[in-house]
C-alpha positions as a LaTeX table, in Angstrom:
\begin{tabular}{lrrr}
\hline
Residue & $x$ (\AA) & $y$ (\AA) & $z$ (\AA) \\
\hline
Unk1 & 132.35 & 50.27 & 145.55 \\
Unk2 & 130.35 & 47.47 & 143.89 \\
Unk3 & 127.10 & 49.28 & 144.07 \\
Unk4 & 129.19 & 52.41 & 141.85 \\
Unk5 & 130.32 & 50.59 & 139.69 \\
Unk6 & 126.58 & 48.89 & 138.96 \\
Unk7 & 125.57 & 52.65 & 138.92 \\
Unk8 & 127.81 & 53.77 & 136.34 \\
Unk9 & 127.28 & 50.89 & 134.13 \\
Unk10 & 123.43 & 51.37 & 134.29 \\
Unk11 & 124.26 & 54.70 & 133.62 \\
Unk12 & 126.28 & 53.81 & 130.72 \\
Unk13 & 123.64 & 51.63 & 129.43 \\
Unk14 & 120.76 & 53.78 & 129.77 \\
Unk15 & 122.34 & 56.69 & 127.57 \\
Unk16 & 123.41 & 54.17 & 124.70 \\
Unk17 & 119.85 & 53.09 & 124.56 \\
Unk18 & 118.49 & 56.32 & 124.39 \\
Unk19 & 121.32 & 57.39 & 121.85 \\
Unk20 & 119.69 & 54.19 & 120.07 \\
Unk21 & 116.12 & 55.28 & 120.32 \\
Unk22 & 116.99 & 58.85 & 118.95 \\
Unk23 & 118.86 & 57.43 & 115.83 \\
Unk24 & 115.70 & 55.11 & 114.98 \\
Unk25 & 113.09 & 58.39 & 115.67 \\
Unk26 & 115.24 & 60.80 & 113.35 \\
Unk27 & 115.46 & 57.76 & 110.84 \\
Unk28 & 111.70 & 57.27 & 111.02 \\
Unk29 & 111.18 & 61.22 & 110.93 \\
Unk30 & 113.38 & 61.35 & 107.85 \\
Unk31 & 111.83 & 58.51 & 106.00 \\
Unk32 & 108.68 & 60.09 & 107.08 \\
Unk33 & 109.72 & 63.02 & 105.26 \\
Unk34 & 110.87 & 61.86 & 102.21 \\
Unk35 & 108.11 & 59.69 & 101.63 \\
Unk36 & 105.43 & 62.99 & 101.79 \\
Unk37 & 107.79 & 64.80 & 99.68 \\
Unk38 & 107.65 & 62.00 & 97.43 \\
Unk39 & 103.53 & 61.70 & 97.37 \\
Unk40 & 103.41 & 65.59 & 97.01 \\
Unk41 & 106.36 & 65.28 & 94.05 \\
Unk42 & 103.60 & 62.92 & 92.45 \\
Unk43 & 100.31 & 64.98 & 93.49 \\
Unk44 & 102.52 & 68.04 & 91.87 \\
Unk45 & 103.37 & 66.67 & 88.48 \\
Unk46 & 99.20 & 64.77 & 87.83 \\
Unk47 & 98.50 & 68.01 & 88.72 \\
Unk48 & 100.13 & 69.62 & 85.95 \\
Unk49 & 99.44 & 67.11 & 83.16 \\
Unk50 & 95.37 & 67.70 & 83.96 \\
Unk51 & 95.94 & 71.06 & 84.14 \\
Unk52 & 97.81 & 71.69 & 81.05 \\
Unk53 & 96.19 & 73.19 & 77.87 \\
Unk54 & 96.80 & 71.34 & 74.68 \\
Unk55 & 97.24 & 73.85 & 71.85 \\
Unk56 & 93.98 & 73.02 & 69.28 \\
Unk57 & 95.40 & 75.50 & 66.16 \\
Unk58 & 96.45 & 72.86 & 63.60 \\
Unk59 & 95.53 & 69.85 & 65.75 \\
Unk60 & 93.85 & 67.49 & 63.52 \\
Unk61 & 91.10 & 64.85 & 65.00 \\
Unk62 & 89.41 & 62.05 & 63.52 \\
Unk63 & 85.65 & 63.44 & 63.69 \\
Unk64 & 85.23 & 66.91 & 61.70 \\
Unk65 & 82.75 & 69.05 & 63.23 \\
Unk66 & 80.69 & 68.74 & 60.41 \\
Unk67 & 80.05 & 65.20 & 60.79 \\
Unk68 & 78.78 & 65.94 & 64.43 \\
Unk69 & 76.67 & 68.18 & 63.02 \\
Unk70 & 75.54 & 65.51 & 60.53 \\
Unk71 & 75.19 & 62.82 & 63.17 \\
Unk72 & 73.44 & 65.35 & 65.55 \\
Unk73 & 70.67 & 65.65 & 62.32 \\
Unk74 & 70.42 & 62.58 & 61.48 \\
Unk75 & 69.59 & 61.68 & 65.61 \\
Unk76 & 67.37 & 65.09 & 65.74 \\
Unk77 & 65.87 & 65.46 & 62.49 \\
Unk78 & 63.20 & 67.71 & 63.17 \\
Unk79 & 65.80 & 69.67 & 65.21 \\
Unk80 & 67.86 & 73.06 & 64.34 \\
Unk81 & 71.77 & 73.68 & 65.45 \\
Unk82 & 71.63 & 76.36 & 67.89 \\
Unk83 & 75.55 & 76.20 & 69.25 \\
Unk84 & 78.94 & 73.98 & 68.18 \\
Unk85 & 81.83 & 73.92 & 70.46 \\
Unk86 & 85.14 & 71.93 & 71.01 \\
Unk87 & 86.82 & 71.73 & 74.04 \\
Unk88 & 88.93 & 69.73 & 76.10 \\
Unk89 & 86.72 & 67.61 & 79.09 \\
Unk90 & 88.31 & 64.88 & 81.61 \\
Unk91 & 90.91 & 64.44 & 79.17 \\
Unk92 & 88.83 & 64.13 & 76.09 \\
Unk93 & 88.51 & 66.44 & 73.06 \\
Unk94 & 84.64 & 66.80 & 72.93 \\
Unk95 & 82.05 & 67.98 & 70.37 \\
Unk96 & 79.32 & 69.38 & 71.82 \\
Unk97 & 76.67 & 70.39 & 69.45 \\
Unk98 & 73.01 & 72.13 & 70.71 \\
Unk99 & 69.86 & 72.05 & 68.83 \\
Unk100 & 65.83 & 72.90 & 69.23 \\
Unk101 & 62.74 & 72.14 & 67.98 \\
Unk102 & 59.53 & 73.39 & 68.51 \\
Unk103 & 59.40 & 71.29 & 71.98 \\
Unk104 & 62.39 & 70.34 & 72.90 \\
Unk105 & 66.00 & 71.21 & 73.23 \\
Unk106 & 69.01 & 68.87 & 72.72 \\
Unk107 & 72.65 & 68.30 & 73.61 \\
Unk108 & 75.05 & 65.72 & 71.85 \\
Unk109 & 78.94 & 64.99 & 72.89 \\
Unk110 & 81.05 & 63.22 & 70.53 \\
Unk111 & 84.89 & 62.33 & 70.73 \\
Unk112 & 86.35 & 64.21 & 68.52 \\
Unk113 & 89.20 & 60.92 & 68.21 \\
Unk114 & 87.12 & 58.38 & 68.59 \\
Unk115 & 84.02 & 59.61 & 66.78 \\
Unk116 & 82.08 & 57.86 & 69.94 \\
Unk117 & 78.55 & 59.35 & 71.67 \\
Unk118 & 79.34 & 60.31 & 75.15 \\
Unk119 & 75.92 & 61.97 & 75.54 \\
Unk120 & 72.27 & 62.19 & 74.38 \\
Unk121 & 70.12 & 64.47 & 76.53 \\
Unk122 & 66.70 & 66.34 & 75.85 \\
Unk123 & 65.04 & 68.99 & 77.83 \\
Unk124 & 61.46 & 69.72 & 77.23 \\
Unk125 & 61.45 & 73.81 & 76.26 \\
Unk126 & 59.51 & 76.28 & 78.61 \\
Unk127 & 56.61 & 78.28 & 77.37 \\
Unk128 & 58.57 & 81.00 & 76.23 \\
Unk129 & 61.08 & 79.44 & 74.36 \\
Unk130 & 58.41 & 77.00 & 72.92 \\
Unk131 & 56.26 & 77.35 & 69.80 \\
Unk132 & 59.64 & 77.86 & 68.09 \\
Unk133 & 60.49 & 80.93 & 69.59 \\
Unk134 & 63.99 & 79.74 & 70.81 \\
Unk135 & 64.35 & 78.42 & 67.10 \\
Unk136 & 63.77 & 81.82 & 65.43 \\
Unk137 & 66.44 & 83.66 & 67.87 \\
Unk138 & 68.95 & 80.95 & 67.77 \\
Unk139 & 69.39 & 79.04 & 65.00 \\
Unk140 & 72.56 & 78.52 & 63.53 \\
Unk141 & 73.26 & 79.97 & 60.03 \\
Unk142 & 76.15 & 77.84 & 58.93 \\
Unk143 & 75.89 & 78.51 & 54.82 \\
Unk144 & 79.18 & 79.97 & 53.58 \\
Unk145 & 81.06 & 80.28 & 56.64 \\
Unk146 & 84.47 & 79.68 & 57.54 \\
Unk147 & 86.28 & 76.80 & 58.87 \\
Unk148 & 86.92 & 76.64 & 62.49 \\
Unk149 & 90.78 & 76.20 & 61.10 \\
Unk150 & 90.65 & 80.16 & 59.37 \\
Unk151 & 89.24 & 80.94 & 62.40 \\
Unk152 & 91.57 & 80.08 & 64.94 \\
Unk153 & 94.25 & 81.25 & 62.36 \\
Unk154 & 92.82 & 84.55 & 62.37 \\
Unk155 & 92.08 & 84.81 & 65.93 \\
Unk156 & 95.96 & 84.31 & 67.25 \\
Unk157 & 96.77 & 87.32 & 64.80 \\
Unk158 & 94.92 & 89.20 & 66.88 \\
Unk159 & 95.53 & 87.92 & 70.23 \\
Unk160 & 99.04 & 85.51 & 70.73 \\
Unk161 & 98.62 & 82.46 & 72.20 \\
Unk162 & 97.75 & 79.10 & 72.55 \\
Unk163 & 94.00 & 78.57 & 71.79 \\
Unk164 & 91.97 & 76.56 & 74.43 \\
Unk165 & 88.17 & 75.83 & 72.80 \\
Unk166 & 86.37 & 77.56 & 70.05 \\
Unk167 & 82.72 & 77.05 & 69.39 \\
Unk168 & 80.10 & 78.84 & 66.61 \\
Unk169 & 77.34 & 80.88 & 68.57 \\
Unk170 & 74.65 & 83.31 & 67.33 \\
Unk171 & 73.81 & 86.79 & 68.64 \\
Unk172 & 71.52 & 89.23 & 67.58 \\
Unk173 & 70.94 & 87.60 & 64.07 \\
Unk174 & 74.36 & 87.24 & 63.84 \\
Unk175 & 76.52 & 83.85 & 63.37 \\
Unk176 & 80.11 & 84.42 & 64.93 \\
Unk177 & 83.10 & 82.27 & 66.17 \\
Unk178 & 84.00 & 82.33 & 69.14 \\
Unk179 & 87.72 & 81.51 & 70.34 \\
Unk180 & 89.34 & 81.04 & 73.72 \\
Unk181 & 92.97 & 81.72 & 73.97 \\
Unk182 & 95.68 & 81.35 & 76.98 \\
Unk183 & 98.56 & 83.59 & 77.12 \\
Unk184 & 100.24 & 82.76 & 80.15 \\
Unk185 & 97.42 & 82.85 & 82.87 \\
Unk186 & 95.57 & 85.17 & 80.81 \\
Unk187 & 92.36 & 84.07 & 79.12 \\
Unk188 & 91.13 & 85.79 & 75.98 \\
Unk189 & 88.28 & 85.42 & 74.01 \\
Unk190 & 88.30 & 86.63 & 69.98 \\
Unk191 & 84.80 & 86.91 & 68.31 \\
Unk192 & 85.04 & 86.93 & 64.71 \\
Unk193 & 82.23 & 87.35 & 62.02 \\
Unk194 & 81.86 & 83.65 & 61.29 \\
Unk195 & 81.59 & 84.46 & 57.19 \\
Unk196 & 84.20 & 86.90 & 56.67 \\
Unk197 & 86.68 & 86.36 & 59.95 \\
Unk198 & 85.91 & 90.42 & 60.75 \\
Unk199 & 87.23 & 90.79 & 64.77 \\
Unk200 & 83.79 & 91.58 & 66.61 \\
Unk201 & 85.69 & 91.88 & 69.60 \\
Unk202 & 88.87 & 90.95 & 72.03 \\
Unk203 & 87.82 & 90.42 & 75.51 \\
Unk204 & 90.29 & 89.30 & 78.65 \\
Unk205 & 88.42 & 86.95 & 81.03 \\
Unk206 & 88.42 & 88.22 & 84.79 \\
\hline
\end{tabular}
């Protein structure tokens, strides 16, 4: 009689611990749980702050690109613009402006906000680029032409959205804007005549 009784209360025992342990796993599991939804809720939302595109039409900054230009000169004398851009990098909103000499070609960031140098690099040119070849075929020709502002203005008449970067290139002798523009998850890019804001062409990026 004794020994069933000793039974049944080891019995009774045994199941409330267990009932015990299972509370305390489905507690851990849940806490578990929450806490990776919680660390993916946060990987989520930095994901889409770096991710987002800041609209540059009508954005004013304290650098003009025409002081990078300047600043690029006054470091590279000897040196012609071959390409301006302004885009967004790591956060930033950089200038970066390209140049050549007869030797060598250049590349200079600047923040556009803080007017600082983020970079200074030179590449020796190769033979046929040299001799002033690449400065002959790329060269800037920035007399009389547009502001990036008209340009970005005339660029969202064309195609609606929010525009990315723009930069001044040259191509075949000719000195064109260039502007990249996000509608949705479609990425456009409007070339316009850089003196009189003619569309050169629309083009969606695969």
């Amino acid at each position: 009689m004794w020994k069933k009784i000793s039974v049944i209360a080891m019995t009774t025992v045994m199941v409330g611990t267990l009932a015990a342990c299972g509370d305390e796993d489905a507690k851990d599991n849940n806490n578990s749980n929450n806490t990776q939804q919680t660390a993916d809720s946060g990987t989520n939302s930095n994901s889409n702050s770096d991710t987002a595109t800041i609209d540059l039409n009508n954005k004013k900054f304290s650098m003009s690109y025409t002081e990078a230009v300047e600043l690029f000169k006054n470091k590279h004398p000897e040196a012609d613009v071959t390409s301006i851009e302004l885009s967004q990098e790591l956060g930033k909103f950089v200038y970066t402006i390209d140049g050549v000499d007869n030797i060598n070609e250049f590349e200079m960031k600047f923040d556009a906000d803080t007017k600082a140098v983020l970079q200074d690099n030179s590449e020796k040119l190769d033979a046929e680029d040299g001799n002033g070849k690449a400065r002959t075929n790329e060269k800037l020709d920035l007399t009389g032409i547009k502001t990036p502002q008209e340009a970005m203005t005339a660029a969202i008449k064309q195609q609606a959205g929010t525009v990315k970067e723009w930069s001044i290139d040259r191509e075949l002798n000719q000195t064109y804007f260039s502007v990249q523009i996000m509608n949705g998850n479609q990425e456009f890019e409007v070339k316009l005549d850089s003196k009189t804001l003619a569309v050169l062409s629309t083009e969606q990026d695969s």
